[in-house]
N, C-alpha and C positions, 0 to 999 in steps of 0.2 A: 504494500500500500504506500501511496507517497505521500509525502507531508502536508498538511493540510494547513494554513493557515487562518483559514475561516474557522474552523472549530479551536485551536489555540486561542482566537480572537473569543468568540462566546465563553470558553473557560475562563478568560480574564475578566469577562464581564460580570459572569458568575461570583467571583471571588469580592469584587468591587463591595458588594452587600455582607459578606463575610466581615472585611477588614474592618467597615464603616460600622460592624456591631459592637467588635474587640475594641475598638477605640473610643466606646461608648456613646455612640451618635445616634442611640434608639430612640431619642424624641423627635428625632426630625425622620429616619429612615428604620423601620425595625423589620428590615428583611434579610437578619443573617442565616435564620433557620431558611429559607427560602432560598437561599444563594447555595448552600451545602447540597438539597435536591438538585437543584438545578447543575451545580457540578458533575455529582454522583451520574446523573443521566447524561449528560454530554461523556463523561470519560466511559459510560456502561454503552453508548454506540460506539464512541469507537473500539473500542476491546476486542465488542461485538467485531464489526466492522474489518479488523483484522484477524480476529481470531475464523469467521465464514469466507477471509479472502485466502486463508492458509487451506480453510478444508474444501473448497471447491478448486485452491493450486493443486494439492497433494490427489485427489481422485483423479484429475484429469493426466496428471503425474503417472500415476498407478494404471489408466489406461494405456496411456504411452507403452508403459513398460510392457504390460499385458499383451500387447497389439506385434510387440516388437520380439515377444521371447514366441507367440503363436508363431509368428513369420518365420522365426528361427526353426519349431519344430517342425512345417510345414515342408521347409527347404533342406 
């Protein structure tokens, strides 16, 4: 998978409500528990993300091979 910088970008966004908690800024913004979901779910697609780009490489992988050791016994 290649680097994505638009989701780097929304994680950072994410985080914005986190700091803004820890620094005690809850009377103007009190969305740090909100900013931790919002994380959690952008870092769980991509995971995702890479973890269905490895098992859709690794089948297609494994046909290869398949395809390639048949031709062997074929011949």
């Amino acid at each position: 998978m290649n680097y994505r910088a638009d989701i780097d970008g929304l994680r950072a966004f994410a985080v914005i409500p986190i700091i803004l908690f820890h620094l005690d800024f809850t009377k103007f913004f009190g969305g740090g528990y909100a900013g931790v979901d919002i994380f959690y779910v952008i870092s769980g697609f991509l995971i995702t993300s890479i973890i269905y780009g490895e098992m859709i490489g690794n089948v297609q992988k494994s046909n290869a091979v398949m395809t390639g050791g048949g031709a062997a016994l074929i011949s």
